[in-house]
C-alpha positions as CSV (number, residue, x, y, z in Angstrom):
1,X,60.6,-25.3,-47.1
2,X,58.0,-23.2,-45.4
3,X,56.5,-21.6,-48.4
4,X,53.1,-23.2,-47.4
5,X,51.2,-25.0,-45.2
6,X,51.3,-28.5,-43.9
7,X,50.0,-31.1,-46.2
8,X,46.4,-32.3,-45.5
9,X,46.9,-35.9,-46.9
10,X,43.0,-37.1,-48.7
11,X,42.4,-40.0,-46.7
12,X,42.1,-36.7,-43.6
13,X,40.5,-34.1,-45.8
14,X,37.3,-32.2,-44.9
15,X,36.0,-28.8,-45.8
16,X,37.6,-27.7,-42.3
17,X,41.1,-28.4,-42.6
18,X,41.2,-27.4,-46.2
19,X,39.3,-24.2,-45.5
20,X,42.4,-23.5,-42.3
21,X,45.3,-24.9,-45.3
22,X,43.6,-21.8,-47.2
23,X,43.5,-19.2,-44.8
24,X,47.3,-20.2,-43.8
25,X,48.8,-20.0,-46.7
26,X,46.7,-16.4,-47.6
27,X,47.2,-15.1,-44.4
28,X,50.4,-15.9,-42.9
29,X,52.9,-13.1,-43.7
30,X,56.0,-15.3,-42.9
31,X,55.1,-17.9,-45.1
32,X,54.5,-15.5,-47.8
33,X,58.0,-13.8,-47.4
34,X,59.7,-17.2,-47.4
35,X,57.7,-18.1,-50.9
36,X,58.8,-14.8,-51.9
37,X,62.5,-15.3,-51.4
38,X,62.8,-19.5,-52.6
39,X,60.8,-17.9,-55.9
40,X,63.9,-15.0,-56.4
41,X,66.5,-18.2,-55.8
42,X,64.2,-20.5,-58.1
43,X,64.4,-17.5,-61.0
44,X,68.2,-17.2,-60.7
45,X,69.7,-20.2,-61.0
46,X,68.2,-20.4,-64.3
47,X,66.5,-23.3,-64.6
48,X,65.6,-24.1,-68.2
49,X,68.9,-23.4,-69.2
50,X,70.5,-25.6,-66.9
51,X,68.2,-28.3,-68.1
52,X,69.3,-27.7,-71.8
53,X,72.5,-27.7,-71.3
54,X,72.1,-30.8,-69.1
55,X,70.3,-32.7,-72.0
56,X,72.8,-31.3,-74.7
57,X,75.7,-33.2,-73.0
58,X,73.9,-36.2,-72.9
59,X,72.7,-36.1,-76.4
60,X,76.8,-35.7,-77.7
61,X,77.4,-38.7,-75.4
């Protein structure tokens, strides 16, 4: 999606790759704008009502 950085799975996690995860996601503008733009598209579509509606046709099932 490129809304952060690259996962830093635990069995590979030190104090150095978590501190450069930080300073990625705080600093790098592109990422930032992309975040930015999925969290507009994430607010319209609407979500919890989508999921009501969703579960209100299964429930008259």
């Amino acid at each position: 999606l490129g809304v952060g950085p690259k996962p830093v799975f635990i069995d590979k996690l030190n104090i150095k790759r978590l501190a450069q995860a930080i300073r990625q996601a705080v600093s790098d503008t592109t990422m930032q704008a992309r975040a930015a733009q999925l969290g507009e598209q994430i607010r319209q579509e609407n979500g919890v009502q989508v999921a009501v509606d969703i579960i209100e046709r299964y429930l008259a099932d």
